[in-house]
C-alpha positions as CSV (number, residue, x, y, z in Angstrom):
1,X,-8.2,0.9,-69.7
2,X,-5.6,3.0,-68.7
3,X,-3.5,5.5,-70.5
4,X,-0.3,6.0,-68.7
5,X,2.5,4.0,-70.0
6,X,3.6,0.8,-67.6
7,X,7.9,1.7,-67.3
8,X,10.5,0.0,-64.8
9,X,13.3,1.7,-64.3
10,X,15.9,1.8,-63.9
11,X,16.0,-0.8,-66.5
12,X,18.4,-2.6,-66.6
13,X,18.7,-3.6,-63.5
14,X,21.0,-4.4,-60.1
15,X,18.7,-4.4,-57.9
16,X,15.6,-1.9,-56.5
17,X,13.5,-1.3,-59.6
18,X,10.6,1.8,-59.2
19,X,7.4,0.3,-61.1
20,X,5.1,3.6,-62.8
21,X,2.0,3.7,-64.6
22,X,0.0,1.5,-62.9
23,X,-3.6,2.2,-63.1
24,X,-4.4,3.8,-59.6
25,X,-7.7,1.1,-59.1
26,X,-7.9,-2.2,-57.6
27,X,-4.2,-3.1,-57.8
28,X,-4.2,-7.1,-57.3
29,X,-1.1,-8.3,-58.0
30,X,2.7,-8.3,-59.3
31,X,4.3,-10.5,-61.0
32,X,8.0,-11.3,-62.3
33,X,8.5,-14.1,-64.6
34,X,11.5,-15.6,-66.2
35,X,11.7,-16.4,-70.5
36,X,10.5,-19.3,-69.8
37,X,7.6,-18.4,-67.7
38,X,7.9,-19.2,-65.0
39,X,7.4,-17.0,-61.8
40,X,10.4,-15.6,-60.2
41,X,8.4,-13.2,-57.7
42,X,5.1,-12.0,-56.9
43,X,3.5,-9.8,-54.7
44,X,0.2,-9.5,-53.5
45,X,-2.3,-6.7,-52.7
46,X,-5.2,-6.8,-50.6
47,X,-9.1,-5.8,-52.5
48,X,-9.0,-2.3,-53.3
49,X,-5.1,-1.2,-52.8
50,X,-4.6,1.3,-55.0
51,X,-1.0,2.6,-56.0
52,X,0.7,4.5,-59.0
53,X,4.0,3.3,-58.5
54,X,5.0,0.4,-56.5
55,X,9.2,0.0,-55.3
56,X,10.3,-3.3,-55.7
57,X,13.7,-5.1,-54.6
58,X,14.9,-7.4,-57.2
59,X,18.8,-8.3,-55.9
60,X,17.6,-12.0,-55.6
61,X,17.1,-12.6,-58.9
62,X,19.5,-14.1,-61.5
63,X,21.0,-12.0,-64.2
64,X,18.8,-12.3,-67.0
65,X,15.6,-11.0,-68.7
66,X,11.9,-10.8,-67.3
67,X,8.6,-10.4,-68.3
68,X,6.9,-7.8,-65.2
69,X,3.1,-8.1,-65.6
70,X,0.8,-5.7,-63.3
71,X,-2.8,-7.1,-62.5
72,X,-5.7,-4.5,-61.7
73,X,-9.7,-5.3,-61.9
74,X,-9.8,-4.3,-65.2
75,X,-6.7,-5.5,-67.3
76,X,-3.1,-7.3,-67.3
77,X,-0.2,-4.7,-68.7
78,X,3.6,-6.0,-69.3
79,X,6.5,-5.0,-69.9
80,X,10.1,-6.6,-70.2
81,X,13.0,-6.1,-67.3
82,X,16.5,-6.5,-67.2
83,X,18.6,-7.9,-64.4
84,X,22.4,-7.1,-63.9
């Protein structure tokens, strides 16, 4: 399990949102949920990408608050995300 603590800032949000403390192993996938749960965005990585902080451009989405969940091999971390 990893130790760092998963952030998005800046947070709230207008738009680009930098993504830190992602375990650096076997990054599989982002993805950006509404309240309600259902998935706004998602991105993809191929088997073995590995990344501690991933840039992502969020101007699409509606104002309103998200649930950000970051899938590695080994374990699902959240956190919550505000769009302006």
């Amino acid at each position: 399990m990893a130790t760092d603590e998963l952030s998005a800032f800046p947070n709230p949000t207008v738009g680009e949102v930098l993504i830190t403390g992602i375990a650096s192993t076997d990054l599989h996938s982002i993805m950006i949920s509404d309240m309600r749960g259902s998935v706004q965005h998602s991105v993809a990585f191929r088997a073995g990408a590995q990344a501690n902080t991933v840039q992502l451009d969020l101007g699409a989405l509606a104002t309103g608050v998200y649930v950000l969940q970051i899938r590695t091999k080994a374990e699902l971390r959240s956190v919550r995300l505000v769009k302006q």
